[in-house]
KEMARDO-191581 format. One record per residue: residue number from 1; x negated, y, z negated of N, C-alpha, C, O in turn; residue in one letter. Coordinates in pm, 1 decimal. Atoms other than C-alpha are relative to their C-alpha. Layout:
N
<r NUM <X Y Z> <X Y Z> <X Y Z> <X Y Z> A>
...
This chain:
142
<r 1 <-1.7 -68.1 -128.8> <-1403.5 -543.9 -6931.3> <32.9 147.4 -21.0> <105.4 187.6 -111.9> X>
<r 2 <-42.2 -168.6 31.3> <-1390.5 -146.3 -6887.7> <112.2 41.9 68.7> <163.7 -17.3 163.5> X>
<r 3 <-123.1 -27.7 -126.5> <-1121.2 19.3 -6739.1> <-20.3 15.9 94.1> <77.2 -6.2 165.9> X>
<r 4 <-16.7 -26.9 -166.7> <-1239.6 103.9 -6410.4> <-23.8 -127.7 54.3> <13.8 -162.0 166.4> X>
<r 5 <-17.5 166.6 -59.9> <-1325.7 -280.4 -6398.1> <105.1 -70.0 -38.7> <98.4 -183.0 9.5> X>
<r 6 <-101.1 62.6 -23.5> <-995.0 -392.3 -6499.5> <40.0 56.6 125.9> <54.2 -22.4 219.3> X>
<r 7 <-57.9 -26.4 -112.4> <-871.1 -155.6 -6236.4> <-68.8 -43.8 114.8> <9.7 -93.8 195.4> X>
<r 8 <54.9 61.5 -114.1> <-1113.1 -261.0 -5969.4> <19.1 -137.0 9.9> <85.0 -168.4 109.1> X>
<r 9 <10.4 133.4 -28.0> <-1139.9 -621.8 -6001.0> <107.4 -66.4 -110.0> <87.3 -181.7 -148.0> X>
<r 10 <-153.8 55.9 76.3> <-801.6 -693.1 -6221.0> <66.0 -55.2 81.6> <58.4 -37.0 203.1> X>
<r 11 <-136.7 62.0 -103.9> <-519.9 -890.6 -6097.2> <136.4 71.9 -39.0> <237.8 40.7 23.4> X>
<r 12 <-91.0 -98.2 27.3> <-285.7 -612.2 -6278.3> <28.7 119.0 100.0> <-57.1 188.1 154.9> X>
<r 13 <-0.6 -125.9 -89.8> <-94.0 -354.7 -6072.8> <4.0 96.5 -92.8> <51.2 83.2 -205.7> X>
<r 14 <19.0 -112.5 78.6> <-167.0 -29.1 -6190.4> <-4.0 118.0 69.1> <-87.4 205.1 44.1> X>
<r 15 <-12.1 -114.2 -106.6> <-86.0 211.4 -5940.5> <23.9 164.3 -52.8> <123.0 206.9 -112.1> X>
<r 16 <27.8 -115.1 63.8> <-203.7 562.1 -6018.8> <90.3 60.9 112.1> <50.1 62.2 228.4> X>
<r 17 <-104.0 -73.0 -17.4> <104.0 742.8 -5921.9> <1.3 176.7 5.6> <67.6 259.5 68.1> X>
<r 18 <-60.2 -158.2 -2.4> <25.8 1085.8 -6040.8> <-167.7 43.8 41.7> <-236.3 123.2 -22.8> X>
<r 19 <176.8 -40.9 -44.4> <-356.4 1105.6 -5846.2> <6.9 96.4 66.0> <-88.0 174.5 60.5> X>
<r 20 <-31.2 -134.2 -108.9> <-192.2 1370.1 -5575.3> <21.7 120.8 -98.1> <-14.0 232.4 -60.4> X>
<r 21 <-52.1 -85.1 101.6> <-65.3 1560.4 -5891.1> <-106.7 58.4 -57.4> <-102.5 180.5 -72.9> X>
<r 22 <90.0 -53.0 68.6> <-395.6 1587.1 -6066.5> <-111.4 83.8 123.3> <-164.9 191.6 97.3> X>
<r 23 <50.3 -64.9 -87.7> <-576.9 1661.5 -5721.1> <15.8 193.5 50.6> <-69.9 273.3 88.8> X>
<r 24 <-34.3 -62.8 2.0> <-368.3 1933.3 -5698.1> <13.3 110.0 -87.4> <49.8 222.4 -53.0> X>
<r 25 <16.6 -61.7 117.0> <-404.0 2067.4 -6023.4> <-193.7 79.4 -1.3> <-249.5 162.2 -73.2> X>
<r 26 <172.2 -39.1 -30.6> <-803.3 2122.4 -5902.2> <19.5 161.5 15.9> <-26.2 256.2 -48.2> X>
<r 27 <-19.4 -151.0 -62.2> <-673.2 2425.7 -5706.8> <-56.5 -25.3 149.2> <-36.0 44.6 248.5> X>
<r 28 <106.0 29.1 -81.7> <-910.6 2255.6 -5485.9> <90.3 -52.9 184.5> <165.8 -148.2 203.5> X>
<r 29 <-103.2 -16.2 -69.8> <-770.0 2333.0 -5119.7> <-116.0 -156.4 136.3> <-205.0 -156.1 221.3> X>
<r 30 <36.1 127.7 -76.6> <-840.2 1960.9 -4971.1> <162.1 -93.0 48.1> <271.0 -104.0 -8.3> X>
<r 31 <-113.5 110.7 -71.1> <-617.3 1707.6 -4729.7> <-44.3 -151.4 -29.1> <-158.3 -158.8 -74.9> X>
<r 32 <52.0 60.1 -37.3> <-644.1 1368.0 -4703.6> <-43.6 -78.7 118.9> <-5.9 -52.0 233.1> X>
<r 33 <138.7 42.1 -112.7> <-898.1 1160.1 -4499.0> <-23.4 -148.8 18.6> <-104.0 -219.8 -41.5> X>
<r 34 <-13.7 141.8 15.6> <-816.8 834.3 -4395.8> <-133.1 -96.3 73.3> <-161.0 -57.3 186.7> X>
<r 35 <125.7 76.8 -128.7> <-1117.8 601.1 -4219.6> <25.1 -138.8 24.1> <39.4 -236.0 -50.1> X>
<r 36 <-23.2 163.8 -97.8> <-1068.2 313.3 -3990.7> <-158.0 -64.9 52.3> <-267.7 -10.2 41.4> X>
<r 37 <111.8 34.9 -64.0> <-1318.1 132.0 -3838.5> <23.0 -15.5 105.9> <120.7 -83.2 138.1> X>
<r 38 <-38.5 -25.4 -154.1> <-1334.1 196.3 -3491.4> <1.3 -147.7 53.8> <92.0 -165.7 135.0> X>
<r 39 <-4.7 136.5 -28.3> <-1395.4 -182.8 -3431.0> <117.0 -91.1 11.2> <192.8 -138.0 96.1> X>
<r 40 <-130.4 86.2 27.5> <-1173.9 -361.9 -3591.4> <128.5 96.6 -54.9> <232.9 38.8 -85.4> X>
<r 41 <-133.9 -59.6 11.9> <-916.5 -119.3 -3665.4> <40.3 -16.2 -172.2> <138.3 33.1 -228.1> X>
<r 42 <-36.4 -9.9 162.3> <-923.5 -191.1 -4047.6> <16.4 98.1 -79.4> <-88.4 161.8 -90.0> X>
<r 43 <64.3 -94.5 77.5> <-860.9 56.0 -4284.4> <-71.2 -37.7 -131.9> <-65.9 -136.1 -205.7> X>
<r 44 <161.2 19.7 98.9> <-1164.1 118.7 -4516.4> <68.3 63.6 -123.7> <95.6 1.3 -226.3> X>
<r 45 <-12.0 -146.6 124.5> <-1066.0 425.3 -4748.6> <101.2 84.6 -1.9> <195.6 46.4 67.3> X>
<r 46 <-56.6 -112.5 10.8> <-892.4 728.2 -4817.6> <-74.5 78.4 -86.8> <-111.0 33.0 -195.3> X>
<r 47 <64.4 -114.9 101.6> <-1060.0 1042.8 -4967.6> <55.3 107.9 70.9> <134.4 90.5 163.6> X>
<r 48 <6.5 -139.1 0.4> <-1049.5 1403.4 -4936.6> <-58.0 84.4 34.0> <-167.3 101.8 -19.9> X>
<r 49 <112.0 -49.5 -73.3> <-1173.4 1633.5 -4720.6> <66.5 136.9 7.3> <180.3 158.4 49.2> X>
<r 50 <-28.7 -140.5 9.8> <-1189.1 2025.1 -4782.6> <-124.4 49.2 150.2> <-217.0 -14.6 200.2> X>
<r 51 <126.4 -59.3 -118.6> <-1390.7 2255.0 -4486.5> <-124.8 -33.9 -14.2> <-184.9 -82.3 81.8> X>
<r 52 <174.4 5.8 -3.0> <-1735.5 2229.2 -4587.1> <2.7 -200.8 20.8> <-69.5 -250.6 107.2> X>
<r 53 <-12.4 189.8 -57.8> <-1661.5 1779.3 -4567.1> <8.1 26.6 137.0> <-85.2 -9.6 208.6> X>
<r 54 <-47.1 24.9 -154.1> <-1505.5 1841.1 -4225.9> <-108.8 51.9 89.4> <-144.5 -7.0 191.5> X>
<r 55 <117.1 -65.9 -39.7> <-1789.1 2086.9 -4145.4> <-145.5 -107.9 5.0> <-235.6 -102.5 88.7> X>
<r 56 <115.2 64.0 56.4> <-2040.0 1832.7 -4297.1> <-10.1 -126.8 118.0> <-106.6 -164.8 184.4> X>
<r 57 <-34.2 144.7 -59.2> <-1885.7 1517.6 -4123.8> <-16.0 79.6 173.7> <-103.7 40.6 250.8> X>
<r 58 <7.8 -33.1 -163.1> <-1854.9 1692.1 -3766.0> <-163.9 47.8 48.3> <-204.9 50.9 164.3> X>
<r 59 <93.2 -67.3 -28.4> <-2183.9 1839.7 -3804.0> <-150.0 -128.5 19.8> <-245.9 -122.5 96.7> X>
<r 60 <107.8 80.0 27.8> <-2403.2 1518.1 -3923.4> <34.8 -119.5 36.6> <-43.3 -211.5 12.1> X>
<r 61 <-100.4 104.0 -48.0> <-2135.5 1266.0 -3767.9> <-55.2 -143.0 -122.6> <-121.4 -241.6 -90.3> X>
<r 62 <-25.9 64.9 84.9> <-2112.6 1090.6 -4112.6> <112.7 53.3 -50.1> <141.3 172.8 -57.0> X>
<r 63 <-95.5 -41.6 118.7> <-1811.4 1048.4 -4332.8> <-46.2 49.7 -81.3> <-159.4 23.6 -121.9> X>
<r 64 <66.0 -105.3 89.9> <-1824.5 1316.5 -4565.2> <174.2 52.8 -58.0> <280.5 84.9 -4.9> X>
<r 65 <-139.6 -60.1 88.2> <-1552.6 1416.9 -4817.2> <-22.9 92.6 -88.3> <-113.2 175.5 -77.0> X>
<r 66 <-30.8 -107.9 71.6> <-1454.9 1610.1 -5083.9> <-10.9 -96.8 -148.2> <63.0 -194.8 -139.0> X>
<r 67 <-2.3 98.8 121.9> <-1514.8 1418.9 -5444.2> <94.7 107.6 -115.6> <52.1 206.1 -175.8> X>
<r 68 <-101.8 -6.7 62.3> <-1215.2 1488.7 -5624.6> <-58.0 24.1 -143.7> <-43.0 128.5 -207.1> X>
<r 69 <4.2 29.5 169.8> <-1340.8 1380.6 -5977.7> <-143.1 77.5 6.2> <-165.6 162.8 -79.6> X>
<r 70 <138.9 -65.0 82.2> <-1709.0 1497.8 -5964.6> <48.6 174.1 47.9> <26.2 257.8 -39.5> X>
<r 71 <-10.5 -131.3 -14.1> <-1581.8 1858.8 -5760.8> <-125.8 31.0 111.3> <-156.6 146.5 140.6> X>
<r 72 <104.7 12.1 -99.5> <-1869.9 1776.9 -5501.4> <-18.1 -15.8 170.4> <93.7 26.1 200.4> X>
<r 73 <46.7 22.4 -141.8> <-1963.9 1724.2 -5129.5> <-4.4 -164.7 -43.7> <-53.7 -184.6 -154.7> X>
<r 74 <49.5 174.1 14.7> <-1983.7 1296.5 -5132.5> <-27.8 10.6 126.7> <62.3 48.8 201.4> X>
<r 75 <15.7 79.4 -173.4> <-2123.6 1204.7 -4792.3> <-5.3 -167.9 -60.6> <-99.5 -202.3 -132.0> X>
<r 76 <18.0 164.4 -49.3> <-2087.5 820.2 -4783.7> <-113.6 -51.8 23.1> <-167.4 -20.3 129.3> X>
<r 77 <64.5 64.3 -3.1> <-2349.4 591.4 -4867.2> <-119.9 87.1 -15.6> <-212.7 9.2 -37.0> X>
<r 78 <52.2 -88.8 87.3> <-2567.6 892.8 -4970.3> <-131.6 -66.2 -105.0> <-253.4 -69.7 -87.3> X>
<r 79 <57.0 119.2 83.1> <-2685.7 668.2 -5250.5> <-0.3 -134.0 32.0> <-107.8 -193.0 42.3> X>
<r 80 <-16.9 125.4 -50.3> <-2565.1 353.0 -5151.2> <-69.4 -36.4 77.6> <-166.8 -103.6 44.0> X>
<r 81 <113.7 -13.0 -133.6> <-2721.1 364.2 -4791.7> <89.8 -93.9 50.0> <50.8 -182.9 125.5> X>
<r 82 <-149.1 49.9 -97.3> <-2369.3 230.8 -4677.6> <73.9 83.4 58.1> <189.6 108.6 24.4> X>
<r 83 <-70.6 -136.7 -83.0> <-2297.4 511.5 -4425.0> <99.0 -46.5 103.1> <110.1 -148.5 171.1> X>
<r 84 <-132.8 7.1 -107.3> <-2021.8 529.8 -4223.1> <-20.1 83.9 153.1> <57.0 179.7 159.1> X>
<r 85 <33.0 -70.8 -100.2> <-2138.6 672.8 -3879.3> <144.7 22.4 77.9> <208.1 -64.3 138.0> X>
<r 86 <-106.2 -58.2 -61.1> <-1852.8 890.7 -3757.1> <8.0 -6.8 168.4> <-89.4 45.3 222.8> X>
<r 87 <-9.1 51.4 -97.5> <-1747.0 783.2 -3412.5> <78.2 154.1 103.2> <45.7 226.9 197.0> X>
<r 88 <-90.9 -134.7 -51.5> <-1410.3 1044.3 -3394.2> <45.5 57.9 -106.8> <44.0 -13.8 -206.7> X>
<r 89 <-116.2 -27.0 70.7> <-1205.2 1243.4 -3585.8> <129.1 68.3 68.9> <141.4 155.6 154.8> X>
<r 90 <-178.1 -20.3 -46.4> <-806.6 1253.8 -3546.0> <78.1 92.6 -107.0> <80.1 103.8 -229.5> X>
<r 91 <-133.5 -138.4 115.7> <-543.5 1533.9 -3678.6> <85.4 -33.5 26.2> <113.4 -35.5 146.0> X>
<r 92 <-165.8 19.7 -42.0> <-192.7 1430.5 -3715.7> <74.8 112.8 15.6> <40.1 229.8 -0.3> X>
<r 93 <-89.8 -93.4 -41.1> <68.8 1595.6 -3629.3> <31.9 104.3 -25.1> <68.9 192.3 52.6> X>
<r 94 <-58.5 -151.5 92.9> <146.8 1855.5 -3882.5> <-123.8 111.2 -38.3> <-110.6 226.9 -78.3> X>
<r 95 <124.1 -24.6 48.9> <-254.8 1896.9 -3936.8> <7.4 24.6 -156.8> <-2.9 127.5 -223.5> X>
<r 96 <4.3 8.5 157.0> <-229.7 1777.9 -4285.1> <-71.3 -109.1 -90.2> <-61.0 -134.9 -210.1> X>
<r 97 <4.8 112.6 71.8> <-421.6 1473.2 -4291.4> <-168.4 -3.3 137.5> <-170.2 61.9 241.9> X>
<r 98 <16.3 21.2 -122.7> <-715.3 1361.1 -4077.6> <-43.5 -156.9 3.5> <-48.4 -205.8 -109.4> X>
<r 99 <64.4 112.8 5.7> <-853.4 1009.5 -3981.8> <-144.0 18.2 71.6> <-177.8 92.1 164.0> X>
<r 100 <94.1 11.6 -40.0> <-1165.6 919.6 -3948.1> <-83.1 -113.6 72.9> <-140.5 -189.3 -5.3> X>
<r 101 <8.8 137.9 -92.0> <-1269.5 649.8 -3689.5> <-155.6 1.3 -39.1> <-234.0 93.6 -16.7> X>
<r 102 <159.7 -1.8 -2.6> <-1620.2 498.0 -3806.2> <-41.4 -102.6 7.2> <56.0 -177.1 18.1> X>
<r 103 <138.5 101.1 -29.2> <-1916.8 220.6 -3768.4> <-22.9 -29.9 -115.8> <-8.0 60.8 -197.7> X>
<r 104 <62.8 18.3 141.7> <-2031.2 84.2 -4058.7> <-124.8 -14.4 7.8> <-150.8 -114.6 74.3> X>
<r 105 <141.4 26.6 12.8> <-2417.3 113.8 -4112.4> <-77.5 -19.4 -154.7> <-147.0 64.1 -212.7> X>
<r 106 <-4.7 -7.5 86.8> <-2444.4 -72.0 -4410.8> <75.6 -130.2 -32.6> <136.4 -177.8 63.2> X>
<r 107 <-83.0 76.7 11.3> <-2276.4 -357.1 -4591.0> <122.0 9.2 -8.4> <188.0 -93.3 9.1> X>
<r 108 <-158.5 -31.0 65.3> <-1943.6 -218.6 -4687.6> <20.2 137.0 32.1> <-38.1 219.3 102.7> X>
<r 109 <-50.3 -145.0 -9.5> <-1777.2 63.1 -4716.1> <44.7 83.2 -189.3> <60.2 193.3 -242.1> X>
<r 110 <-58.9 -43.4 123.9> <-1671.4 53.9 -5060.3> <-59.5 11.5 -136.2> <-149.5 -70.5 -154.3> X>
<r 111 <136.6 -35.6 93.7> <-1845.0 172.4 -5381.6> <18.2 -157.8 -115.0> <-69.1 -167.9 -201.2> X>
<r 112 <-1.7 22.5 87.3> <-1690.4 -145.3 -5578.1> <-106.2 -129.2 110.3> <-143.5 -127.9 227.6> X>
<r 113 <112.3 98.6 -59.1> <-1927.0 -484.9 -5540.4> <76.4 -158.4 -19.0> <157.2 -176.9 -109.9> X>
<r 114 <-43.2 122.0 39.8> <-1846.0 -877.0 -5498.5> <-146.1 -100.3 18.5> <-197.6 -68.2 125.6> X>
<r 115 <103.9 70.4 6.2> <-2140.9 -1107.8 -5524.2> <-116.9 92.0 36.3> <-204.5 51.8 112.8> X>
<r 116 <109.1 -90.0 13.0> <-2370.2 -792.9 -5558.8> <-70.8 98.2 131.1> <-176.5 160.1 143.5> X>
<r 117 <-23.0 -88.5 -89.3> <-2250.4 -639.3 -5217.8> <119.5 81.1 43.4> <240.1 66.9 23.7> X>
<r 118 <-147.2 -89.5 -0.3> <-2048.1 -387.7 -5115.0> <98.5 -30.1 87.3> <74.2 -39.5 207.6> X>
<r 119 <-120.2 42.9 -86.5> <-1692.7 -481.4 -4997.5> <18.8 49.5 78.7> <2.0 168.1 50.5> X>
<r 120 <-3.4 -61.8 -114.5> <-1627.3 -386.0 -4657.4> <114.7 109.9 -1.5> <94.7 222.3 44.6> X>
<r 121 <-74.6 -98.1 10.1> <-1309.3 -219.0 -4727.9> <48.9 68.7 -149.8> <25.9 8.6 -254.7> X>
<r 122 <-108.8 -24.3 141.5> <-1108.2 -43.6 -5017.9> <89.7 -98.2 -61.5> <105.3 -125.4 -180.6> X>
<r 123 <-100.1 76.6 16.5> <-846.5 -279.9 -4961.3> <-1.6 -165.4 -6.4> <67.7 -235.3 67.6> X>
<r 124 <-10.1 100.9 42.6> <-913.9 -589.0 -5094.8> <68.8 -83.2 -84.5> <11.1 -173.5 -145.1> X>
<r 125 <-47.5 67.4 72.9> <-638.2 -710.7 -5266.0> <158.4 47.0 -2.4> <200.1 157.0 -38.7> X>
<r 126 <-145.8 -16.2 -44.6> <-251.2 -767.6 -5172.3> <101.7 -18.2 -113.7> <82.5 -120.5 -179.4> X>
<r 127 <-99.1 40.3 133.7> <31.0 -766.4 -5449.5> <103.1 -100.3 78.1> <164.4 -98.4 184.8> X>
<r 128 <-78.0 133.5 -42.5> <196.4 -1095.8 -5449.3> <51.9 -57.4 -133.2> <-24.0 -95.4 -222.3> X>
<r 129 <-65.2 35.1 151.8> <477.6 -1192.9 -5743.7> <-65.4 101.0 -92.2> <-144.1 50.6 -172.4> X>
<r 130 <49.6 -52.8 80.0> <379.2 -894.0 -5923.0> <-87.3 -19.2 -57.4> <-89.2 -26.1 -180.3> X>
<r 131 <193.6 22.6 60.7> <12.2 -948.1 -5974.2> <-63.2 72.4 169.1> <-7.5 103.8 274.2> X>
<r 132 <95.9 -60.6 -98.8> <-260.4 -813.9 -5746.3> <-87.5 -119.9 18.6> <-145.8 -165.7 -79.7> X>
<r 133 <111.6 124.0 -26.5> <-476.8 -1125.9 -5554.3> <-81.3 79.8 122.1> <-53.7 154.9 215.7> X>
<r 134 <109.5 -12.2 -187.1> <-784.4 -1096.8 -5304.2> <33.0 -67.2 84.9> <80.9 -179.3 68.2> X>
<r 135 <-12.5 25.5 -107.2> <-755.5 -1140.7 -5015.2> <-73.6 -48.1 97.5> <-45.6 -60.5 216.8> X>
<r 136 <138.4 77.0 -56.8> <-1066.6 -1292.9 -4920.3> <-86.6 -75.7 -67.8> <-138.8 -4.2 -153.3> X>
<r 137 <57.1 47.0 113.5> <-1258.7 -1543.8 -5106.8> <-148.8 111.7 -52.5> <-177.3 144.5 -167.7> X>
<r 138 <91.6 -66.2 -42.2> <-1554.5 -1337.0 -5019.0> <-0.9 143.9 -141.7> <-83.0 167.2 -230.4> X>
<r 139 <-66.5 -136.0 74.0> <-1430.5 -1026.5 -5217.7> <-27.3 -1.7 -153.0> <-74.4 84.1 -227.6> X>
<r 140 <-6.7 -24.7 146.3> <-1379.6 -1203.6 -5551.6> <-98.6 9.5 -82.4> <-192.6 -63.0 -49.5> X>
<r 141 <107.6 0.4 65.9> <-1605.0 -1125.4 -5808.0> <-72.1 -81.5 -89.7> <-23.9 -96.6 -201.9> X>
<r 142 <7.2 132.6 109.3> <-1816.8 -1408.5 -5971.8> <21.8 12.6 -121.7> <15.5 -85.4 -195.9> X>
């Protein structure tokens, strides 16, 4: 298994601790960008969203972030063709963060895969006795 597939579909916790640290080290002047689904109220994600995302996402009412690791524009589902049709966006309090209320047009939301579709959310998998389990049979990967 590779590492980003132990980390995706592992039952090891491995909680990347210092991801705000290296974000920050970009220079790269981004918040984060939480998305719910306006439906069910689930959350999907978290990414990063600098002006030209927020610009992008308000303008084409798709989620649209900031890609951290490539240094890019990501709009959502882009490639995939698992878009997130932007409903609202919310600013908390301090304006340091925003959420993004969206639709899913598409199977999932999430770039990893379980029976060769995309998982609906990020969050598929609850730590229980120090291990990481799914949380849906649905989820696990054959």
């Amino acid at each position: 298994m590779a590492n980003d597939n132990l980390l995706e579909e592992g039952t090891e916790i491995r909680l990347d601790f210092e991801k705000l640290s290296r974000v920050a080290e970009t220079g790269h002047a981004v918040i984060p960008a939480a998305v719910q689904d306006v439906d069910s109220k689930a959350v999907l994600l978290i990414g990063y969203a600098n002006q030209q995302a927020l610009d992008h996402a308000l303008e084409h009412r798709v989620a649209t972030f900031w890609s951290t690791s490539r240094n890019e524009l990501w709009i959502k589902g882009a490639t995939s063709g698992d878009m997130l049709e932007l409903i609202d966006v919310r600013v908390n309090c301090e304006q340091n963060s925003l959420l993004y209320m969206v639709r899913l047009r598409g199977e999932g939301s999430c770039h990893t895969k379980a029976n060769d579709r995309a998982r609906y959310g990020c969050y598929y998998r609850s730590i229980a006795n120090g291990k990481l389990e799914f949380t849906d049979p649905e989820t696990i990967p054959e």
